[in-house]
N, CA and C atoms as a LAMMPS dump frame, in Angstrom:
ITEM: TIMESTEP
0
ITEM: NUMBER OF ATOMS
312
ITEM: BOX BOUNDS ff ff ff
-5.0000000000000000e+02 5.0000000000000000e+02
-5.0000000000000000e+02 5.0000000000000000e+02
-5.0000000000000000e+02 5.0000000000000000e+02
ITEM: ATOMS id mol type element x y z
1 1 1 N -136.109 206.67 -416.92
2 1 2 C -136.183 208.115 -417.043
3 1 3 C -134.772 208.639 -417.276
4 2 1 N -134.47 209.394 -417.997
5 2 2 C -133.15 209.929 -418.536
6 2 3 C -133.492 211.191 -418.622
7 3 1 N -132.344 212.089 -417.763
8 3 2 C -132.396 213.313 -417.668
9 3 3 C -130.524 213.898 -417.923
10 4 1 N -130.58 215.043 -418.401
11 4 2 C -129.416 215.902 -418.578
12 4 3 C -129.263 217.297 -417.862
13 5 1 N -127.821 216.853 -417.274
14 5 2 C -127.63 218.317 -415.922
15 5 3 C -126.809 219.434 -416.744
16 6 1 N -127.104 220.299 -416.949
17 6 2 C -126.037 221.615 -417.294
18 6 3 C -125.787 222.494 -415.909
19 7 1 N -124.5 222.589 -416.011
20 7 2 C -123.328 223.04 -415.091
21 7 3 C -123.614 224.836 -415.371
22 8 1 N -122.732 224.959 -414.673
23 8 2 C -122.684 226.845 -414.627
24 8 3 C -122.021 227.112 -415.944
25 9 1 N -121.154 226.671 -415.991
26 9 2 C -120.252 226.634 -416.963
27 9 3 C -120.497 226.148 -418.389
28 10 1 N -121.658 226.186 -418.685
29 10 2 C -122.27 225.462 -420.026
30 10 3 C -122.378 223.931 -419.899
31 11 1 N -121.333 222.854 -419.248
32 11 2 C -121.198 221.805 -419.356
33 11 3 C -122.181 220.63 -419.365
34 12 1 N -122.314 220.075 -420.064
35 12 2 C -123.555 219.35 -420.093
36 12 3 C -123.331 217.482 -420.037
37 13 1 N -124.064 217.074 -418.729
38 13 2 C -123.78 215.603 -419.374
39 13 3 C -125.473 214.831 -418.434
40 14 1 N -124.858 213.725 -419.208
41 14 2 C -126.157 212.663 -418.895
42 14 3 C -126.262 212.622 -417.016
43 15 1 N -127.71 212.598 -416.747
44 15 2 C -128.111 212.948 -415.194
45 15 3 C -127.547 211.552 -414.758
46 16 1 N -127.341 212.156 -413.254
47 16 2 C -127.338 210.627 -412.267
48 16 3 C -127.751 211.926 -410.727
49 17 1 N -128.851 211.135 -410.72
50 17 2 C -129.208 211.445 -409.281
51 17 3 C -128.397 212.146 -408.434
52 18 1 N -127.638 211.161 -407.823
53 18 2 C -126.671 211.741 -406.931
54 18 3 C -125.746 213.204 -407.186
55 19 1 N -125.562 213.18 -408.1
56 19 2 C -125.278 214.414 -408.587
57 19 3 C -125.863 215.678 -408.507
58 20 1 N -127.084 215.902 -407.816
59 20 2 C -127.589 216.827 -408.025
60 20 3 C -126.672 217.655 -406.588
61 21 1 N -126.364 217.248 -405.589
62 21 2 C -126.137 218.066 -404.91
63 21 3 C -124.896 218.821 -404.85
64 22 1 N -124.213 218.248 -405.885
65 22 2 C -122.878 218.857 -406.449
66 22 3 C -123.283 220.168 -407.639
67 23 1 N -124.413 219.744 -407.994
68 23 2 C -124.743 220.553 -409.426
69 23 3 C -125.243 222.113 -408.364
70 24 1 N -126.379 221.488 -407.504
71 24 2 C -126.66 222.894 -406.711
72 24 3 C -125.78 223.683 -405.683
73 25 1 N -124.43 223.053 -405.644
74 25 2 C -123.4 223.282 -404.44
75 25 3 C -122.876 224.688 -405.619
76 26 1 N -122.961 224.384 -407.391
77 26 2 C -122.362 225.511 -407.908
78 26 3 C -122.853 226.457 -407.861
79 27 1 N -124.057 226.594 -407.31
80 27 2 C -124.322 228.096 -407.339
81 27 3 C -124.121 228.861 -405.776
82 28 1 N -123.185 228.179 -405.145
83 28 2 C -122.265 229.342 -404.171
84 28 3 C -121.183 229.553 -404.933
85 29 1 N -120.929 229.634 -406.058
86 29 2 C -119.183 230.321 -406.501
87 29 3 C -119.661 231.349 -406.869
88 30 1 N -118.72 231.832 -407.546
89 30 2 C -118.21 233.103 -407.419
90 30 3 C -119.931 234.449 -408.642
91 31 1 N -120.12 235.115 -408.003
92 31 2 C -121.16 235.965 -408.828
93 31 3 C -120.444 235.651 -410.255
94 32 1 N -120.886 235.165 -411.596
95 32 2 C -120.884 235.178 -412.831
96 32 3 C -122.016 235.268 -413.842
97 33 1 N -121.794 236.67 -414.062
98 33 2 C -122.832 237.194 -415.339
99 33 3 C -123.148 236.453 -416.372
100 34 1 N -122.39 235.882 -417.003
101 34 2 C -121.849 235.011 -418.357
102 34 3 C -122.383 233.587 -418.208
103 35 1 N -122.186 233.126 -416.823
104 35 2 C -123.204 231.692 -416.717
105 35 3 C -123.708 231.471 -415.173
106 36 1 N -124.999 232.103 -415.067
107 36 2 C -125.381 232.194 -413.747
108 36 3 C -126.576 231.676 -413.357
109 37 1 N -126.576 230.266 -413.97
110 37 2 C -127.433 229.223 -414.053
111 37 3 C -126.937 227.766 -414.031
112 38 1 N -127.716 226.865 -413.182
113 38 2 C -127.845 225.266 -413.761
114 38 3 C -129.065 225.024 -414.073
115 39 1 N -129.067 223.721 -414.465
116 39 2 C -130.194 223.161 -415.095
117 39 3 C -130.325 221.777 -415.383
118 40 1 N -131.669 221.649 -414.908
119 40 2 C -131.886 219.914 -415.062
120 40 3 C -132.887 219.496 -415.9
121 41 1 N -132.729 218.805 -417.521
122 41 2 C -133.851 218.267 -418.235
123 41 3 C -134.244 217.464 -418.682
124 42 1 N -135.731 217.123 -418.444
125 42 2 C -136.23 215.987 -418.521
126 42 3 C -136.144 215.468 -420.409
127 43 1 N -135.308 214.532 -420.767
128 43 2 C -135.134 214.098 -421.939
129 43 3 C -136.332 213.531 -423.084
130 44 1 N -137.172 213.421 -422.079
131 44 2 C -138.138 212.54 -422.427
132 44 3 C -139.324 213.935 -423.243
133 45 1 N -139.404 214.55 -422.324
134 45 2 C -140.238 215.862 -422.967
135 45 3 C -139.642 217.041 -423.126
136 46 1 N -138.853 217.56 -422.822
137 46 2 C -137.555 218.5 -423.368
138 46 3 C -138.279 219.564 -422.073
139 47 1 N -138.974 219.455 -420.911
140 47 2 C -138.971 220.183 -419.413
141 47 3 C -137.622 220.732 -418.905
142 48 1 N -137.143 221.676 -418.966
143 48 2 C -135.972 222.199 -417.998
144 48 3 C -136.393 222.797 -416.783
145 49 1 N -135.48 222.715 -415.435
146 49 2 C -135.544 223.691 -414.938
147 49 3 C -134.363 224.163 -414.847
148 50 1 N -134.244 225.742 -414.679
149 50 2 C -133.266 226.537 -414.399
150 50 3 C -132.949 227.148 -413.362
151 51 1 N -132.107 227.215 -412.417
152 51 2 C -132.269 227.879 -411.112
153 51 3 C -130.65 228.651 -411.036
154 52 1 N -130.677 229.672 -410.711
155 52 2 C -129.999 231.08 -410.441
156 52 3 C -129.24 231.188 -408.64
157 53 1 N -128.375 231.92 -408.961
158 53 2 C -127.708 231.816 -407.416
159 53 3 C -128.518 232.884 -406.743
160 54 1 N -129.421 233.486 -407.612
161 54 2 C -130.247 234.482 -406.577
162 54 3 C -131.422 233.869 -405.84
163 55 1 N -131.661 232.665 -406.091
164 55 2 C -132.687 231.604 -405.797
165 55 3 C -134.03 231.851 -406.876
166 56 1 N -134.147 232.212 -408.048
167 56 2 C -134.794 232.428 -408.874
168 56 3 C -134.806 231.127 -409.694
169 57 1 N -135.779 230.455 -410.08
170 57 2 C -135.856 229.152 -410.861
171 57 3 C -137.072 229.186 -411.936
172 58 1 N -136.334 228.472 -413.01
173 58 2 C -137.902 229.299 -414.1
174 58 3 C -137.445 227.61 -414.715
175 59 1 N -139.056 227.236 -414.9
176 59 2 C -139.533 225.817 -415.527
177 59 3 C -140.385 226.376 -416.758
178 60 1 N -139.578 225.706 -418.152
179 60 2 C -139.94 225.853 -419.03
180 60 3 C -139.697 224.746 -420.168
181 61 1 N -140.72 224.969 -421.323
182 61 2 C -140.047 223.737 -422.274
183 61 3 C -139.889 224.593 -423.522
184 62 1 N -138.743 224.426 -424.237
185 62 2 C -138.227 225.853 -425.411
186 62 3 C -139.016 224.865 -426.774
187 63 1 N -139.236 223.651 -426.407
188 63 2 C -139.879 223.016 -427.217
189 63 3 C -141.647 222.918 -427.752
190 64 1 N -142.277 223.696 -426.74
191 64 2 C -143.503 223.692 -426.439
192 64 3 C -143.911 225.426 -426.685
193 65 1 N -145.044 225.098 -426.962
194 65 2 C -145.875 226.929 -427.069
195 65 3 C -146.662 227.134 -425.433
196 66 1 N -145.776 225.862 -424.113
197 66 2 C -146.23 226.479 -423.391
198 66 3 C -145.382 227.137 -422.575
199 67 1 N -146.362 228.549 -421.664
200 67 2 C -145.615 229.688 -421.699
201 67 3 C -144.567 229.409 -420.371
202 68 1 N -143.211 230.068 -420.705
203 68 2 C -142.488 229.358 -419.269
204 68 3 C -142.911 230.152 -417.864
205 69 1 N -142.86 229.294 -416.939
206 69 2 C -142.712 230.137 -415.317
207 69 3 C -141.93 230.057 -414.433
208 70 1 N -142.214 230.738 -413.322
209 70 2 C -140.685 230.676 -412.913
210 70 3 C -141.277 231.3 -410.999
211 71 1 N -140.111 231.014 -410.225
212 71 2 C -140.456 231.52 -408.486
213 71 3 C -139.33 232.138 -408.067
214 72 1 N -139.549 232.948 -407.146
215 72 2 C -138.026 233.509 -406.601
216 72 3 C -138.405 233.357 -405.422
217 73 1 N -136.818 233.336 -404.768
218 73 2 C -136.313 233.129 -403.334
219 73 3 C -136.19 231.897 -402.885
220 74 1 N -136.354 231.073 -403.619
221 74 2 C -136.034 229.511 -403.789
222 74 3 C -135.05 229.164 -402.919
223 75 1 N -135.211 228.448 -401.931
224 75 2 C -134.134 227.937 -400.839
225 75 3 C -132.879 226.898 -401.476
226 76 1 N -132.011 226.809 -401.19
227 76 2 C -130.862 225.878 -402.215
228 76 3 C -131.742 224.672 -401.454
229 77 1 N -132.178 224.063 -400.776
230 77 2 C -132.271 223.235 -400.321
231 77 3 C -134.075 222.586 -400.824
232 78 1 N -134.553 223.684 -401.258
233 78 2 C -136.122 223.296 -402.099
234 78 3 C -135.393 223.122 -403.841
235 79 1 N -134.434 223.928 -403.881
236 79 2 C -133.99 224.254 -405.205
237 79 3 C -133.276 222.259 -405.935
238 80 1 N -132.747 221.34 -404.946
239 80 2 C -132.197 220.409 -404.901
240 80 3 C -133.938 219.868 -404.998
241 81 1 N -134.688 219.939 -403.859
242 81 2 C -135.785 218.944 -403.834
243 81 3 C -136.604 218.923 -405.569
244 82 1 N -136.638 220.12 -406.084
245 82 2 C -137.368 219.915 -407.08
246 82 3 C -137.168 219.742 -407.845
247 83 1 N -135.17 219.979 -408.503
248 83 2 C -134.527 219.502 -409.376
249 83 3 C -134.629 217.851 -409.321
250 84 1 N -134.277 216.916 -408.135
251 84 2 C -135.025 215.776 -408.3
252 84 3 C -135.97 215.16 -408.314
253 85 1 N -136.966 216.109 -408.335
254 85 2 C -138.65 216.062 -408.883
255 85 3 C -138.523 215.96 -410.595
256 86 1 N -137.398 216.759 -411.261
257 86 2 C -137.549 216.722 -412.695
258 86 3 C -137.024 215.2 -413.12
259 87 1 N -135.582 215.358 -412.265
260 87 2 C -134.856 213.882 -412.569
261 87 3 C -135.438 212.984 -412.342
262 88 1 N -136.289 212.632 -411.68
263 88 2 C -137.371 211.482 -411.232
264 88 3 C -138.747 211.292 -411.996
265 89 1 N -138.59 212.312 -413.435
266 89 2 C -139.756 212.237 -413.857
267 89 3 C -141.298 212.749 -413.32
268 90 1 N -141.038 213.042 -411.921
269 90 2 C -142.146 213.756 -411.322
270 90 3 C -142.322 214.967 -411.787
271 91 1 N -142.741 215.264 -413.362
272 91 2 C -143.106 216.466 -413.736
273 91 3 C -144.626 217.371 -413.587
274 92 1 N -145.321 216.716 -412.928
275 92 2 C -147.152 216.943 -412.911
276 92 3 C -146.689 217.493 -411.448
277 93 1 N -145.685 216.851 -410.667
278 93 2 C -145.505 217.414 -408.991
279 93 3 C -145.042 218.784 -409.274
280 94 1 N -144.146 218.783 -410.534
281 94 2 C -142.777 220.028 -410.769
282 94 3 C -144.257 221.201 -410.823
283 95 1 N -145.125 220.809 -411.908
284 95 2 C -146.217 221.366 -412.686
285 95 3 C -147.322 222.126 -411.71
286 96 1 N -147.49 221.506 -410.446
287 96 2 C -148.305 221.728 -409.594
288 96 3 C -147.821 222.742 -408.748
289 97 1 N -146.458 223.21 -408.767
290 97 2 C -145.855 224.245 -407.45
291 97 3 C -146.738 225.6 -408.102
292 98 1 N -146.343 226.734 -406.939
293 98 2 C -146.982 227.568 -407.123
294 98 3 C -145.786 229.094 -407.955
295 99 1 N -145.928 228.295 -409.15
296 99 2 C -145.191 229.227 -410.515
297 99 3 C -145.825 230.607 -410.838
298 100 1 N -145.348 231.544 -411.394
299 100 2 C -145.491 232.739 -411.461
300 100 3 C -145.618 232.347 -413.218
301 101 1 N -146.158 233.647 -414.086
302 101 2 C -146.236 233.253 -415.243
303 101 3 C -145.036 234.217 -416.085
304 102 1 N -144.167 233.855 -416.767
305 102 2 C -143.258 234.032 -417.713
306 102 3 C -141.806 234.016 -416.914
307 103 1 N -140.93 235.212 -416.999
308 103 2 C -139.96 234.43 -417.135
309 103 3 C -139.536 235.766 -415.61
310 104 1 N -140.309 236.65 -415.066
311 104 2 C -139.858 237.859 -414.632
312 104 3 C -139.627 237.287 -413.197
């Protein structure tokens, strides 16, 4: 399974597990308008998720006509569990939470 992490900062590189808790540690810096997101995607089917320092996380595929969703108030600490639900390929688990429909 091969997955890719994007940073706050646009930065993008090939997943490694362990990493995730560094990736979700960035969203305590500093409030930024300009990049106020990470993201973890599954390579294999082009699945992202995106999660926000407001605890807002929206699972979508920009590749697919299906429609994206998304949850708020997301704990940093559920926000880590499900980002390695994507990295692990557990996307039917990601698929099964209880998502809101579009992007609000």
């Amino acid at each position: 399974m091969s997955f890719t992490i994007t940073h706050r900062g646009g930065e993008m590189e090939e997943g490694d597990l362990s990493a995730i808790p560094a990736l979700v540690a960035e969203l305590y810096g500093p409030v930024d308008h300009e990049h106020p997101d990470i993201a973890v995607s599954d390579d294999e089917s082009g699945w992202m998720l995106s999660a926000f320092q407001s605890g807002r996380l929206v699972w979508e595929n920009p590749d697919s006509d299906d429609e994206p969703r998304y949850m708020v108030d997301v704990s940093r600490s559920e926000i880590s569990r499900i980002m390695s639900l994507v990295a692990t390929g557990d996307l039917d688990d990601v698929d099964s939470l209880e998502w809101l429909p579009g992007y609000q």
